[in-house]
Structures are given as structure tokens and as C-alpha cells.
RODO-2510 file (C-alpha; in nm, 4 decimals, decimal comma):
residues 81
     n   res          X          Y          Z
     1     x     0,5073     1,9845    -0,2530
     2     x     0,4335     1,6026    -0,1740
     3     x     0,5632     1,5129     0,1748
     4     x     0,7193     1,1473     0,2032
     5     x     0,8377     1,1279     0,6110
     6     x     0,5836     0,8895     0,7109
     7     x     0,6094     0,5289     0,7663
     8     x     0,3949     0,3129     0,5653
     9     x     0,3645    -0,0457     0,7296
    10     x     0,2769    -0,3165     0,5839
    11     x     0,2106    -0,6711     0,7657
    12     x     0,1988    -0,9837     0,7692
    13     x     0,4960    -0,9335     0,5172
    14     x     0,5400    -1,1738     0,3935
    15     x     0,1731    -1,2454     0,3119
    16     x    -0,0408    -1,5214     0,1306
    17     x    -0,2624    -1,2247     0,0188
    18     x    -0,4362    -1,1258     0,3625
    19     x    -0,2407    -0,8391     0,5095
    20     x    -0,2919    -0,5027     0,6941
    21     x    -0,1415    -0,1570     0,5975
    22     x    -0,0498     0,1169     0,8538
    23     x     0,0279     0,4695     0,8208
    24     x     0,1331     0,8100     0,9788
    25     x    -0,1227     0,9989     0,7889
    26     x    -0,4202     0,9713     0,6646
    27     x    -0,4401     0,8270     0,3049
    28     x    -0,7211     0,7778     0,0569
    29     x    -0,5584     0,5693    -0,1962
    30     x    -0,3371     0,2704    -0,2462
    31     x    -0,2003     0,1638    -0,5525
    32     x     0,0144    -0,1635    -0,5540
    33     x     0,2921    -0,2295    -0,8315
    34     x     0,4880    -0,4785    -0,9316
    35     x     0,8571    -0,5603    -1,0109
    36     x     0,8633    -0,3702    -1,3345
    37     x     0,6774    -0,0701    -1,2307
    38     x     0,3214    -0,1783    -1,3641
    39     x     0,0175    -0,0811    -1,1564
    40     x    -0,1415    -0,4095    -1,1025
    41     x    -0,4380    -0,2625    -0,8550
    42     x    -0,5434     0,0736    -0,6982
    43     x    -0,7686     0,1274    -0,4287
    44     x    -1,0101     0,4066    -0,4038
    45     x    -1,1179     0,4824    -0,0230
    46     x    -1,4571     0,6640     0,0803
    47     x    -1,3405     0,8262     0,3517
    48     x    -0,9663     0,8956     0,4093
    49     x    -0,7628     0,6513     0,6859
    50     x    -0,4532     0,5803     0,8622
    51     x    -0,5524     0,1974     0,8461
    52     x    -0,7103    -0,0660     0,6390
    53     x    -0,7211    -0,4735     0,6421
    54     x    -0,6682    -0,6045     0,2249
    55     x    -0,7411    -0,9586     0,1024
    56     x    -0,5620    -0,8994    -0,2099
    57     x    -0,5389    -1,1362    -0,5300
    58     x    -0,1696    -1,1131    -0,6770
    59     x     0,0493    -1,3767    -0,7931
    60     x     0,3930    -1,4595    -0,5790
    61     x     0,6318    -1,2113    -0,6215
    62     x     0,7686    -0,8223    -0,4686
    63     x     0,5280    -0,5568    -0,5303
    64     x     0,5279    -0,2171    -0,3982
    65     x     0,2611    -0,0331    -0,2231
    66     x     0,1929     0,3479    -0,2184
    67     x    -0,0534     0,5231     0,0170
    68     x    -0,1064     0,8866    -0,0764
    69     x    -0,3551     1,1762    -0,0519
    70     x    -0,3468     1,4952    -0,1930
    71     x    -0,0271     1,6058     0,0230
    72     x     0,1697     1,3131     0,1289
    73     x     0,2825     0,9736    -0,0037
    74     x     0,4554     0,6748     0,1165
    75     x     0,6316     0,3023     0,0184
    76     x     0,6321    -0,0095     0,1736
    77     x     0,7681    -0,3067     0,0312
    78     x     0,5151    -0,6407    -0,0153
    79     x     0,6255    -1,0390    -0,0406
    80     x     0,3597    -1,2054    -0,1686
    81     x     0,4217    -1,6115    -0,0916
***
């Protein structure tokens, strides 16, 4: 079973693309969506973290961001200006 009780942060939010993404566990992949549920990017990590800086590339507009590992999983909601 997937646990989803940990915060995922995400900041500046809103952003102009530059942001930083915090979390109570450690993850080892992101995968950003946008409005209508398509994955527009997913990150692969070498090592698992809690923590990463992004300069991401995405058009203005709400996405959503999942962290997740093998176990866990997490949301965070991202305004992109």
C-alpha cells in the first residue's frame, strides 16, 4: 500500500519556472502534469532525496506535481506565471 501523509512543498509558488520542491520523505521521482491530467515532464533522480532546486520549461498555467518512490507519494499544486 502507497502511503500519501507527507507534505510535498513546493516554492516560489507562484514561479516563473525556477522553483524548489520539499518533502517528508525521500523521493526519487517527480512527474509534473497539467490541467487535463497529461504528463508534461518526469524526472528521474540518481540517488533518492527529500529536496531538489528545478529550472523547469512549462508554459503559464496550474500543473500538478507528484514526488513518489516505491512506498509513498505526494501532491503539490504549481502556478506557473
Amino acid at each position: 500500500m502507497i502511503g500519501k501523509n507527507k507534505k510535498l512543498i513546493v516554492y516560489p509558488n507562484p514561479s516563473k519556472g525556477n522553483i524548489s520542491v520539499d518533502c517528508g520523505f525521500s523521493f526519487t521521482k517527480l512527474a509534473i502534469y497539467n490541467l487535463n491530467g497529461s504528463l508534461v515532464n518526469m524526472i528521474d533522480f540518481n540517488e533518492s532525496t527529500d529536496n531538489t532546486s528545478l529550472s523547469l520549461n512549462l508554459k503559464k498555467g496550474i500543473y500538478f506535481i507528484k514526488a513518489f518512490n516505491e512506498n509513498q507519494i505526494s501532491y503539490s499544486r504549481l502556478v506557473i506565471e
